[in-house]
Structure formats: C-alpha cells, structure tokens
C-alpha positions in Angstrom: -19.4 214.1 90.0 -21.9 213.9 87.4 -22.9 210.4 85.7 -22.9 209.3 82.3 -26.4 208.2 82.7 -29.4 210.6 81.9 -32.2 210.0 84.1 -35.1 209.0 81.7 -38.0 210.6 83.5 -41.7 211.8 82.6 -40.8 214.0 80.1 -39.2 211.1 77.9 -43.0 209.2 78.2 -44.9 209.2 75.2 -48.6 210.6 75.9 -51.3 208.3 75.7 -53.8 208.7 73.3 -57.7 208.7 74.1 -58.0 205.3 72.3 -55.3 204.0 74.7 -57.3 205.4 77.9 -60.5 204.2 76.7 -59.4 201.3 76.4 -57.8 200.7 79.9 -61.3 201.7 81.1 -63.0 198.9 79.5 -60.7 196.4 80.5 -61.2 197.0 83.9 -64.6 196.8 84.4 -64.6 193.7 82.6 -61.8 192.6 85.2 -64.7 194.1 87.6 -67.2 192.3 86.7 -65.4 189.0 86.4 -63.8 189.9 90.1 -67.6 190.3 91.6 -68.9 187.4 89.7 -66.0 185.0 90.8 -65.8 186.5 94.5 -62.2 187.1 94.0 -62.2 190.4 95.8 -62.3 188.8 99.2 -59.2 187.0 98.4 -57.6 190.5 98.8 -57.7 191.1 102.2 -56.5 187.9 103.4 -53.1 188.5 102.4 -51.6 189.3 105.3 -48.0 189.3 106.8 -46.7 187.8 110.2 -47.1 190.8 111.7 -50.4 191.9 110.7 -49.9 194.2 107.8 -52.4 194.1 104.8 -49.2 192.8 102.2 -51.9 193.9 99.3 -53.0 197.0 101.4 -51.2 199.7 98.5 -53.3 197.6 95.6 -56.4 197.4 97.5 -56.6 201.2 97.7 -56.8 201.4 93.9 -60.6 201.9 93.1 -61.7 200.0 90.0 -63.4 203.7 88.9 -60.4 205.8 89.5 -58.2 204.4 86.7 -58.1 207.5 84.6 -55.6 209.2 82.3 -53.1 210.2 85.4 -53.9 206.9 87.3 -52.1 205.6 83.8 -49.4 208.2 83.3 -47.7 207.3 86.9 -48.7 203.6 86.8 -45.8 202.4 86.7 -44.8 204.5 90.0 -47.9 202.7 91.7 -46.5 198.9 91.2 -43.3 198.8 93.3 -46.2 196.4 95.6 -45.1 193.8 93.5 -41.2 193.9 93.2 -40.6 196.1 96.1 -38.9 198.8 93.3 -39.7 202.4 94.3 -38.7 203.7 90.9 -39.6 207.2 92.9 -35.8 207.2 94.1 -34.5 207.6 90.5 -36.3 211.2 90.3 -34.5 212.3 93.8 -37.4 213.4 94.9 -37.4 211.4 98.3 -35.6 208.1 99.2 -37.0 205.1 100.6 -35.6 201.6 101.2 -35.9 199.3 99.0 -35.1 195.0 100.1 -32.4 194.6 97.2 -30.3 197.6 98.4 -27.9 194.9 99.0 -27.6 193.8 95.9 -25.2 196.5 95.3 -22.5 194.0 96.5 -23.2 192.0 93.8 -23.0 194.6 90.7 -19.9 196.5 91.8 -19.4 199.8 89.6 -16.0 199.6 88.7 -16.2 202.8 86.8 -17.8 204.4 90.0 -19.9 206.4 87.8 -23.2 204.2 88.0 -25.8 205.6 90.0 -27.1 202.8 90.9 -26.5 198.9 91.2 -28.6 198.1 88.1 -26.6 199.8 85.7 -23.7 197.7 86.1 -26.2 194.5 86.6 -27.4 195.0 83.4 -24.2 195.6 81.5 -23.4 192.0 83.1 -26.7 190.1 82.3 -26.4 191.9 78.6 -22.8 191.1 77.8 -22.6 189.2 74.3 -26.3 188.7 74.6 -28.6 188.7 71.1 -30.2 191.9 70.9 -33.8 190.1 70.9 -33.3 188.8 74.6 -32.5 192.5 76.0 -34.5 194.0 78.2 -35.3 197.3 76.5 -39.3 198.7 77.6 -41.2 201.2 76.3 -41.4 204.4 77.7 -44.5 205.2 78.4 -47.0 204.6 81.9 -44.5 206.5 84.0 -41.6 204.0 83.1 -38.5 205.7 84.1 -35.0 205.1 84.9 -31.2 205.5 83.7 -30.2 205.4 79.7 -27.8 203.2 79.1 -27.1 203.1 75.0 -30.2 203.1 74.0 -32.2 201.5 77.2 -34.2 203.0 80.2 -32.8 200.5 82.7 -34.2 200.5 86.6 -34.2 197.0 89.3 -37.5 196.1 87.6 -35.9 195.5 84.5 -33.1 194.3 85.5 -35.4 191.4 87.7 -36.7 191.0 84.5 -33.8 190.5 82.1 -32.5 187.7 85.1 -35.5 185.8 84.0 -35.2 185.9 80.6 -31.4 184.8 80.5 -33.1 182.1 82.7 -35.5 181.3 80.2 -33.0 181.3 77.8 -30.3 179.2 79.5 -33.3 176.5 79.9 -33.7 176.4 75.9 -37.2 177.8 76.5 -37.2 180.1 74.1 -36.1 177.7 71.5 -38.8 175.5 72.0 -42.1 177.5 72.3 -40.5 179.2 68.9 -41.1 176.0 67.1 -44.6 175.3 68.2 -47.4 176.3 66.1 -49.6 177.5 69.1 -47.5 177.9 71.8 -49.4 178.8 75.7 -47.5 180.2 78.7 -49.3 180.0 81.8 -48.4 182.9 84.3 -49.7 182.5 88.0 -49.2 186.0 89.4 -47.8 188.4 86.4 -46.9 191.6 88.7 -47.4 194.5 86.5 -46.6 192.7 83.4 -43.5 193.4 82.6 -42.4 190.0 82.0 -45.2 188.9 80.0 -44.3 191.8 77.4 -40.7 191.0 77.2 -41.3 187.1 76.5 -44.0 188.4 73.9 -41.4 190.2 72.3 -39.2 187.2 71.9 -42.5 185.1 70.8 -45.5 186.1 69.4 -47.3 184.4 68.5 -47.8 182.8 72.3 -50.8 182.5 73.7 -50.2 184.2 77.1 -52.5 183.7 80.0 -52.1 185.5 83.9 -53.6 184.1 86.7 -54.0 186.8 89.4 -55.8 188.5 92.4 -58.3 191.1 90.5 -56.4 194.4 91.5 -52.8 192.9 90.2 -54.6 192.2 86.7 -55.7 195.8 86.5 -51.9 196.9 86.3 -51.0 194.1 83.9 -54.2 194.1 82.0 -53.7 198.4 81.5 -49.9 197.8 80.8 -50.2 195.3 78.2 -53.0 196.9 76.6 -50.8 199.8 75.7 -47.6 198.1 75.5 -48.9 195.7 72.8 -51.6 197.4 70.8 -51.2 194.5 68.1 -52.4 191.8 70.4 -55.6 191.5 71.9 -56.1 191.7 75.5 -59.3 189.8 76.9 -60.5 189.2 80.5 -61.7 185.6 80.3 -65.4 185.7 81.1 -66.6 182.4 79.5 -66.3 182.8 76.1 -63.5 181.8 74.1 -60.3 184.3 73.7 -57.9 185.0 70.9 -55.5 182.7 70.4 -52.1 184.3 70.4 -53.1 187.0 72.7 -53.1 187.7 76.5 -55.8 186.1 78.5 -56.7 187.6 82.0 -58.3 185.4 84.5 -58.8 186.4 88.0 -57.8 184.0 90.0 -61.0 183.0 91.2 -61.8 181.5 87.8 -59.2 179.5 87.5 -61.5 176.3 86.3 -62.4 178.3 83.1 -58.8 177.2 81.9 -59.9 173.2 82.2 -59.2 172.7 78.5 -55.9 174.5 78.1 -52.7 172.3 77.3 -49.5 174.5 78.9 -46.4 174.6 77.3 -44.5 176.9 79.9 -45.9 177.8 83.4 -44.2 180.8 85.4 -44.3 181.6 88.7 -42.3 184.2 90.4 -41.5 185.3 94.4 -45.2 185.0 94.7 -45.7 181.0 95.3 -43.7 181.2 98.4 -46.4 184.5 99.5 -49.4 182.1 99.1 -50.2 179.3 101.6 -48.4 175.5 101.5 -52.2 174.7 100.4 -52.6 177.4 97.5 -48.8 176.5 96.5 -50.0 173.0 96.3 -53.6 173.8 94.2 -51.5 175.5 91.7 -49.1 173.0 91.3 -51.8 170.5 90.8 -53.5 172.4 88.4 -50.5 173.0 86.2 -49.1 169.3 86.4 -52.7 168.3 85.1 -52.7 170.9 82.0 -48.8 170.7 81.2 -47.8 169.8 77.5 -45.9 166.0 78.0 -42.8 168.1 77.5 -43.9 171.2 79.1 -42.5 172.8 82.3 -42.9 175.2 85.2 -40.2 178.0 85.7 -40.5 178.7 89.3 -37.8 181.1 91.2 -38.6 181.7 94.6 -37.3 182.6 97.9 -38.3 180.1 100.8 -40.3 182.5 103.1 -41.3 179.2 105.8 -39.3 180.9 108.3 -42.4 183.5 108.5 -44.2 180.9 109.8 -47.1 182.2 108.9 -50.2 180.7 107.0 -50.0 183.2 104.2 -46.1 181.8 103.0 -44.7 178.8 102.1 -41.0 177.2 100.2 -42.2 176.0 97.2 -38.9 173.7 97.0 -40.7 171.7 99.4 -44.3 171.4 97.8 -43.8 171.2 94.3 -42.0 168.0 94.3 -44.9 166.6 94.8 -46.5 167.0 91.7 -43.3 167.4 89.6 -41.1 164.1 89.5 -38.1 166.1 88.1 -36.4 169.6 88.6 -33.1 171.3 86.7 -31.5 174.0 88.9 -30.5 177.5 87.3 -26.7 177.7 86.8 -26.5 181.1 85.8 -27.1 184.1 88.2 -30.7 183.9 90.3 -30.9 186.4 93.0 -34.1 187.0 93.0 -34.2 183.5 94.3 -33.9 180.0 93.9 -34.5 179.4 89.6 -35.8 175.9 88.7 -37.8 174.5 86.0 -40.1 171.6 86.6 -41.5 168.5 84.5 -42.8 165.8 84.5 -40.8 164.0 82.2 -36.8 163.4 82.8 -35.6 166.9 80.6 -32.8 167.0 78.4 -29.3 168.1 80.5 -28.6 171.9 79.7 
C-alpha cells in the first residue's frame, strides 16, 4: 500500500551557498585550535564501552580538514552517533537497527498507513500544541524524513519535540521569555538540534554548548547555517555575543567562571560520562545557576554497565541539587527531571 507521507529526501534540501561553506570552515578551525590548545582531543578516545568499543569511534574519524561542501550536504546522515537515528533507513536504501525500534509499541498507527513510529509520535506530542513549540526543521544539511502537513518529521525530531513539551510542561519557556538576558547552558548539544528549536522559541538567549571538540563541529556547522541571524563563536578568551551561541570545548570549561545560568540541559549523555565527570558538571552548574535557575536533565541510568565511562545521574546529582520535580508527561528517552536549588513552584 502506498503512504500518505512523501519521503522528504535530498532533493527537498536547499543548496548551501559559498558564504554558508565558508563559513563552516572557519568555525572549525577555530573549534581546532581551541581543541589543541585545551587538550581536549585526548578526551576522545577514552570514551569507551564495557566491551571495548571506541563509543566516539564514528566522530573521531571526521578530520577537522575534510569538512567540505559534501561533508555538509549529508551532515545530518553522519550524526546518528549521537541519538542512535540512522536517518539512512528513511531513503530505503539499506536498513540497520536502530535502539528505539521498540518504541513502535508506544506510537501505534491506528491508520496503518505511517511508515514509521514517529509519525504517529508526533501527531501525539503536537496535538492542541501552539504552533511556536512544534518541531518543524529546516531542510537543509541532509535533513530528511516523512511530511506530515507541512513538517519533515524523523526519531530525531521527534526526541526533540519530547523535550520541548518537557520544557514547556516545566514553565521554562515562560520564564527565560521574561528575562532581559536569558543563558542556557547545554553540556553535550548532539548535533544541535535542540539548541535551534529552543532558539526559535527564544531569541534572544544566550546559548552556550559544552562538548567534546568533534561533537561541536556538527553543532557549531548546523547552527551556523540554521541561524544565520545569530552569531556563532568558539569561545577562545575573548568575550562572545550576547544573545548568540557560544561553543566551548569541553576542556575550557573554566572560561565560563563568570556566567550566571538560567537553564542548564543535559541529555542521555550524563549517564555516558563517569560518576566523577557527572559529579564535576553538577558542581559547576550548581555554582553558576541563577537563584531560580535549574537543570533539565533526562537520562537513562546506564550503572548496570558497570563500567567507568557510565553512570545514573539520579544518584549523583542530588548531591549538589537539594530539590528535583519529576516529568509527568511522556519521557521515553528517559527519566525527565529538573533540578534547583531552591524549593520550585508545584507544576
């Protein structure tokens, strides 16, 4: 039978312009130079699973010098290391297993015409929602998926729109609105998308990414042509644009001693970091937050590895954080909580 829902492939991306490309370059070999500078490249190759495998291995094989014009055209194909998405399937091309296959028992198709789970996941998470909190990314850096009205919808976004229904059930959205210089820390950003779809919904937030140097590249290229009104800096000492996206590789964390954080965000990759790391960041962000700031955090607890390299997060981040407010809407890409350290309003 055939579907309802066009495949949204290459041919719907928008070509980049030299500008675009140019720009990319020089972003990275500022994220480079910071990297070498900082020592953050060695970082790298110590993630590492129970059973040996290089976890980064896919984003350590991206050169620094090899992000050209098709590096960017399929970057989104190339970042399914950090949600586990292989947005490959959608073209038909090949099939390979993805860890939220399952989740197909939780979006059932009722119509049995969806193609896939996230169709009917993001009819649910959309239903009666304001148009500015839907999910709806650009197409462009080989973003692809299936249309549905008038958005390209694949389990990336859907992970995303989760988040920000999240957000918004927390009154997060609400709140940073109303500030006159609002900051949003994010400790591992993935390949961005998140950080452009709360930029959307505000901004005029200051929005900073902590990450490993490779990750940055993806997020530092994607923003940098998804929002071409906001500057896009690798923090290197000198001071950044307020109201635009700050990348800091992780190494350089210190640089950020004078921030005040309104909203800090962490997602899946606290519990992929050691109890120690877990516990570093923690302490870092209870020492910057904004007296009624908070960390969303939504995590799986990966102790049961019982390896070095993961951690539960639930069980460090009390610690630093006297008081915690549990999701009550849908979370299943883990446990959703948000994180102060003043007693917050009930929601």
């Amino acid at each position: 039978m055939i579907h309802c829902y066009p495949v949204l492939d290459f041919s719907h991306n928008r070509r980049l312009e030299n500008e675009e490309i140019e720009r990319c370059r020089r972003l990275v070999a500022a994220i480079d130079r910071s990297a070498r500078t900082s020592g953050s490249l060695e970082d790298e190759s110590r993630w590492v699973s129970p059973d040996g495998h290089k976890v980064y291995g896919e984003v350590t094989n991206v050169d620094f010098t090899s992000v050209d014009c098709e590096f960017l055209r399929r970057l989104r194909m190339k970042s399914f290391i950090f949600s586990g998405v292989h947005l490959t399937n959608i073209l038909g091309n090949s099939f390979i297993l993805d860890w939220n296959d399952y989740f197909s028992q939780f979006f059932p198709d009722e119509s049995g015409e969806a193609p896939d789970w996230c169709i009917p996941a993001f009819k649910e998470y959309t239903r009666g929602l304001a148009p500015e909190y839907i999910c709806e990314p650009p197409l462009v850096l080989g973003e692809i998926g299936y249309q549905v009205g008038t958005c390209c919808v694949n389990r990336d976004i859907i992970s995303c729109q989760e988040r920000i229904n999240l957000l918004l059930e927390f009154g997060m959205f609400n709140r940073l609105r109303n500030l006159e210089r609002p900051t949003i820390l994010e400790v591992g950003a993935g390949y961005g998308g998140l950080a452009y779809f709360i930029k959307q919904i505000v901004p005029h937030v200051t929005y900073i990414i902590v990450d490993l140097p490779r990750s940055l590249l993806f997020s530092g290229c994607y923003l940098s042509v998804t929002l071409p009104g906001h500057p896009i800096e690798v923090l290197d000492g000198s001071p950044c644009s307020t109201g635009g996206v700050w990348l800091v590789v992780n190494r350089f964390l210190e640089r950020l001693k004078r921030i005040r954080v309104d909203l800090a965000i962490n997602t899946l990759s606290f519990a992929e970091m050691s109890p120690k790391l877990v516990a570093d960041y923690a302490s870092f962000i209870a020492q910057h937050l904004a007296p009624d700031g908070a960390l969303f955090e939504q995590n799986f607890d990966n102790s049961h590895f019982g390896s070095s390299n993961f951690s539960c997060p639930g069980e460090i981040l009390p610690q630093y954080f006297p008081f915690r407010l549990e999701a009550r809407g849908p979370a299943r890409w883990g446990k959703a909580s948000l994180w102060t350290l003043q007693s917050p309003q009930p929601i």
